[in-house]
N, C-alpha and C positions, 0 to 999 in steps of 0.2 A: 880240147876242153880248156878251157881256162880257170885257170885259180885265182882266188881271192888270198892273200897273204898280210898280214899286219907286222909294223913295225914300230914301238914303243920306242920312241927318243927322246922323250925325259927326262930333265935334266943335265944333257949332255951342250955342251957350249959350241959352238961354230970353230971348229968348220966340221967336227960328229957328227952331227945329222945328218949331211950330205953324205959322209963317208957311208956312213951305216946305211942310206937311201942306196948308194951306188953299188953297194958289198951285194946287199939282198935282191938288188935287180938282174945282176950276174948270175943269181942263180932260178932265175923266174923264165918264162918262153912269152913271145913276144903278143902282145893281148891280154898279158893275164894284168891281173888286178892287184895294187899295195896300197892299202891303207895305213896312214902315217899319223902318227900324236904326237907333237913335242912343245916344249914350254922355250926355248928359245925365239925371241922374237926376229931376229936377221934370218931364222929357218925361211919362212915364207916367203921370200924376194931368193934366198939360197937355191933351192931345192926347184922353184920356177924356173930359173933364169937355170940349172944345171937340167931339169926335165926338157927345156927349149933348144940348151945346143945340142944334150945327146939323143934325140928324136923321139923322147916321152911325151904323152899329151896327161897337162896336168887337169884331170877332171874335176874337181871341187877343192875350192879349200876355206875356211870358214874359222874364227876365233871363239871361242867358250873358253868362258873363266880363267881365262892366261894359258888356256892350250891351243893348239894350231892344230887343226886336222886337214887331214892333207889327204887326198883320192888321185894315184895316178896309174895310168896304164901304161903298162910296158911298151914301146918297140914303135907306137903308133900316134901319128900327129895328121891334126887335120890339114886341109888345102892353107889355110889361114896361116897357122904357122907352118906351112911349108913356102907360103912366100916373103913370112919374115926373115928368115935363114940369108 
């Protein structure tokens, strides 16, 4: 079964966000779902570029009103970025 889990990183400066992405993803099983919000702008290139080496596939991410939201799935990467690696 997979879960859907959110993570509020607002307000938290670089290099937070990633920790706190990487903290919560430790404790998730691989497919499941984190939805991420944070007001740091280097988040978006952060949180990509660490979903890309540690085998997350980042599903959405999108800007409103100075916040970043962020959709990614645990554990799983498509063919695409399995041949960027």
């Amino acid at each position: 079964m997979i879960t859907h889990s959110q993570l509020d990183a607002r307000r938290l400066l670089c290099p937070l966000p990633v920790i706190r992405v990487q903290e919560r993803v430790k404790q998730l099983k691989k497919g499941d779902i984190l939805e991420i919000v944070c007001t740091d702008k280097g988040s978006l290139s952060d949180i990509s570029a660490w979903c890309r080496i540690h085998g997350h596939n980042l599903l959405s991410s999108h800007i409103l009103q100075r916040e970043i939201f962020m959709t990614v799935q645990v554990g799983v990467l498509t063919l695409s970025q399995k041949n960027e690696i």
